[in-house]
Every structure is written in C-alpha cells, then in structure tokens.
C-alpha positions in Angstrom: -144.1 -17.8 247.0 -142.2 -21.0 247.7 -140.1 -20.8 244.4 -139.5 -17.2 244.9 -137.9 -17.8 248.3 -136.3 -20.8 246.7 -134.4 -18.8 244.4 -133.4 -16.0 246.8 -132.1 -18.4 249.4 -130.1 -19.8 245.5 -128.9 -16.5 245.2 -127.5 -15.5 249.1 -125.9 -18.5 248.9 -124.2 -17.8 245.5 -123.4 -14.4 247.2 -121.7 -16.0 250.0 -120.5 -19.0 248.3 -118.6 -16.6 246.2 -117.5 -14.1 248.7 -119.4 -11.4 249.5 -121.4 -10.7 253.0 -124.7 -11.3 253.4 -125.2 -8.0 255.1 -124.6 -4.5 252.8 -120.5 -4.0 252.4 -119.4 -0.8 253.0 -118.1 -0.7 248.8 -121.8 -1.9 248.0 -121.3 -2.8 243.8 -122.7 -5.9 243.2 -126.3 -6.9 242.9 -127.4 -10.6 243.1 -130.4 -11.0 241.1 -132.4 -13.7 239.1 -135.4 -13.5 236.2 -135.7 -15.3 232.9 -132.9 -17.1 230.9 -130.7 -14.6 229.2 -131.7 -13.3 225.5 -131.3 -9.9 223.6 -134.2 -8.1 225.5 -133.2 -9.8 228.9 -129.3 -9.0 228.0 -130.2 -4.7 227.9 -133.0 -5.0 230.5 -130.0 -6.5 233.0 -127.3 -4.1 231.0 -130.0 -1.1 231.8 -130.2 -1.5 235.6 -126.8 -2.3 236.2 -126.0 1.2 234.5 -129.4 2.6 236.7 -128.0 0.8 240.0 -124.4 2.0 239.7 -123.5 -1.8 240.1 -122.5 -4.7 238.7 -124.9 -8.0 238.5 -124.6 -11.3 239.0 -127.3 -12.8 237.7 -129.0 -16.4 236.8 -131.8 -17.3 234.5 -134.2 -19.6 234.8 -136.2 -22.0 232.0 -139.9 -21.6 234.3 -141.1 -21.7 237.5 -140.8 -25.0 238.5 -136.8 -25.5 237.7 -134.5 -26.2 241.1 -131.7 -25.1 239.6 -130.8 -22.0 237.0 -130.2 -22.4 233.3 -127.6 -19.8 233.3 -125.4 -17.5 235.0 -124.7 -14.2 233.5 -122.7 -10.9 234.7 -123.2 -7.5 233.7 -119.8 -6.3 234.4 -119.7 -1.8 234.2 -116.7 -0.7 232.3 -115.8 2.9 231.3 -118.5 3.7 228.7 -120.7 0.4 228.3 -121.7 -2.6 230.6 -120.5 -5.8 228.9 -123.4 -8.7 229.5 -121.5 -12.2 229.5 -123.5 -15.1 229.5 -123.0 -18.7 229.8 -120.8 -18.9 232.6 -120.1 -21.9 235.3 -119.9 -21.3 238.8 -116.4 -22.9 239.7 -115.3 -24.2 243.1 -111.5 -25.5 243.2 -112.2 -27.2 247.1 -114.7 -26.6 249.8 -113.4 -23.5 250.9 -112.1 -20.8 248.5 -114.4 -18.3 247.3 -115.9 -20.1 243.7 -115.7 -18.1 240.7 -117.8 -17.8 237.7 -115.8 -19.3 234.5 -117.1 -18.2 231.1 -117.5 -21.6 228.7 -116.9 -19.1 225.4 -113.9 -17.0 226.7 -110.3 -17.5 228.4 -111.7 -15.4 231.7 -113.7 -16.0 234.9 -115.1 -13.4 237.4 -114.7 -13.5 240.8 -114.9 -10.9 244.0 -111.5 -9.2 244.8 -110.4 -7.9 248.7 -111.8 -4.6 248.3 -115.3 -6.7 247.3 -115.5 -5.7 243.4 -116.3 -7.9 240.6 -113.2 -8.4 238.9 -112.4 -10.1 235.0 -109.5 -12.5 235.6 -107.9 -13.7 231.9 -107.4 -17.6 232.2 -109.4 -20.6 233.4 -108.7 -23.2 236.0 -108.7 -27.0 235.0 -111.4 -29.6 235.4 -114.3 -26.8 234.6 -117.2 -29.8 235.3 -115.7 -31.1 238.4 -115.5 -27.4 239.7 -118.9 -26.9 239.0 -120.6 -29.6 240.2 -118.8 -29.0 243.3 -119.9 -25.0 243.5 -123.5 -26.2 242.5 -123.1 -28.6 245.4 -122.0 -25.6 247.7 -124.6 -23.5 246.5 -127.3 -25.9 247.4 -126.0 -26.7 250.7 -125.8 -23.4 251.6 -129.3 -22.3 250.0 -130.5 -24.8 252.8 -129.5 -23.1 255.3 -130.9 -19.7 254.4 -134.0 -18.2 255.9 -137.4 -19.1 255.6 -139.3 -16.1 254.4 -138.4 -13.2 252.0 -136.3 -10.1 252.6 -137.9 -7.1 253.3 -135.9 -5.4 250.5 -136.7 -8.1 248.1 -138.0 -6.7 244.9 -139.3 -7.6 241.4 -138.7 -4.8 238.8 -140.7 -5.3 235.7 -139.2 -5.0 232.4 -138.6 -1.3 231.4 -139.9 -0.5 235.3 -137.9 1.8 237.7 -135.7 0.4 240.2 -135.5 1.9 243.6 -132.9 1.7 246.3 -134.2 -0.5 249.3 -133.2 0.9 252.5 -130.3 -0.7 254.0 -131.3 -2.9 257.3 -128.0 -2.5 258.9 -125.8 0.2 258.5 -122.2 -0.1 256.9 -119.4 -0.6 259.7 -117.3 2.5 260.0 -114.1 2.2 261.7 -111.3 5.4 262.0 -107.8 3.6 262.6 
C-alpha cells in the first residue's frame, strides 16, 4: 500500500511538475500512469489503453516494488492511425519554474504539455540533458512530498488484457460563457 501511494504521489507530481492540473481539465487527454518497465508486451498493453482511453499516456516503469524512483519514462503519443510508444525518455527541467519536459535519449524531440493542455512532440533538444534531469527528478520528489497521504478514490489497477473503465470525475470541469 505504501509503495503504491508512493508512486501515485511520483506521478501527480510529474503531472504537475510538467504542467497539467491536478484536478480533471476541461480538454481531459492525458493519462498519468505507472506499471512495469517498458518491453514489447508492456509497449501494446500501454499502446492498447491509450487507443481504449481516447488519451495520451505518460507513463513510468519501474524495475520492482521496492525502487524509489522509476527506471523509465515512456509516452504513448495518439496519432492519426497508430499510437507511437517512445521509451527511454528524461524528464527535463531548464530552472525551478518552467513546466519540465520529457526529452527522448534516442531521438532529436521532447514532449511537453501545450496551452490548450495536449501532449505535444517538439523536434529538438535543450542542452545539458543530465543537469536538466537531475533537477526535474529533484522537482518531482519535492513535490511527491507534498502530495496526500492516502490513495485516490479513482485510483485503479487494470490488469494486463483487462478493461479499463472511466472513474467518475470528483469535480466537475469549470465552464465559463464569455
């Protein structure tokens, strides 16, 4: 129970670190989840409930169940007609303020959220890759520790192959007519 709250607290704070609200956005499209390090089978299962969840993932894997920190960030990123998995990114933070970004170590491109709150694929990297990083994990932990102390009510495993069902939403998206 500890660890699982451990790495829900890891990921609201990668949500927020990179962004996105803690509460639902009105253009709800990315999903912050965490499992087992990336390989083929974990690669579709995350490709198949991105397509299933009409949203993008941002997702970390980790080597077992006593691990502080993740082996590996991954997106599932929805295009037209597939959903591109891309492993082996680093979250990035330039300072202490700006949203961080996830930098792929293989290609020239990053991820970050945009204005409207998509997952966008930027072409490029910033410099200084391992003193960004240390600095987002840095981030990350610091604001992981200052995350609640017991599990969402909307928390949910889905097993490999299982359904996945839409949790209600605790608060209500923010309408506003101008």
């Amino acid at each position: 129970m500890e660890m699982r709250l451990h790495r829900q607290n890891f990921m609201l704070a990668v949500r927020q670190q990179m962004g996105w609200p803690l509460f639902r956005p009105a253009n709800d499209c990315i999903c912050f989840a965490w499992g087992r390090p990336p390989n083929l089978d974990v690669g579709t299962e995350i490709a198949r409930i991105a397509q299933t969840m009409r949203k993008d993932f941002v997702y970390t894997g980790w080597a077992d169940t006593q691990t502080k920190e993740p082996a590996s960030f991954t997106v599932a990123f929805r295009q037209m007609l597939n959903v591109d998995v891309v492993e082996r990114l680093a979250p990035y933070a330039a300072d202490d303020e700006t949203p961080i970004l996830l930098v792929s170590t293989r290609a020239d491109e990053f991820f970050t959220v945009d204005g409207r709150g998509s997952l966008i694929r930027v072409a490029g990297k910033p410099s200084n890759i391992a003193t960004g990083r240390k600095l987002a994990m840095k981030r990350i932990s610091m604001a992981a520790s200052t995350m609640r102390g017991d599990l969402l009510a909307g928390n949910r495993c889905v097993p490999t192959g299982g359904d996945w069902i839409e949790p209600e939403a605790p608060v209500q998206t923010i309408v506003r007519f101008g």
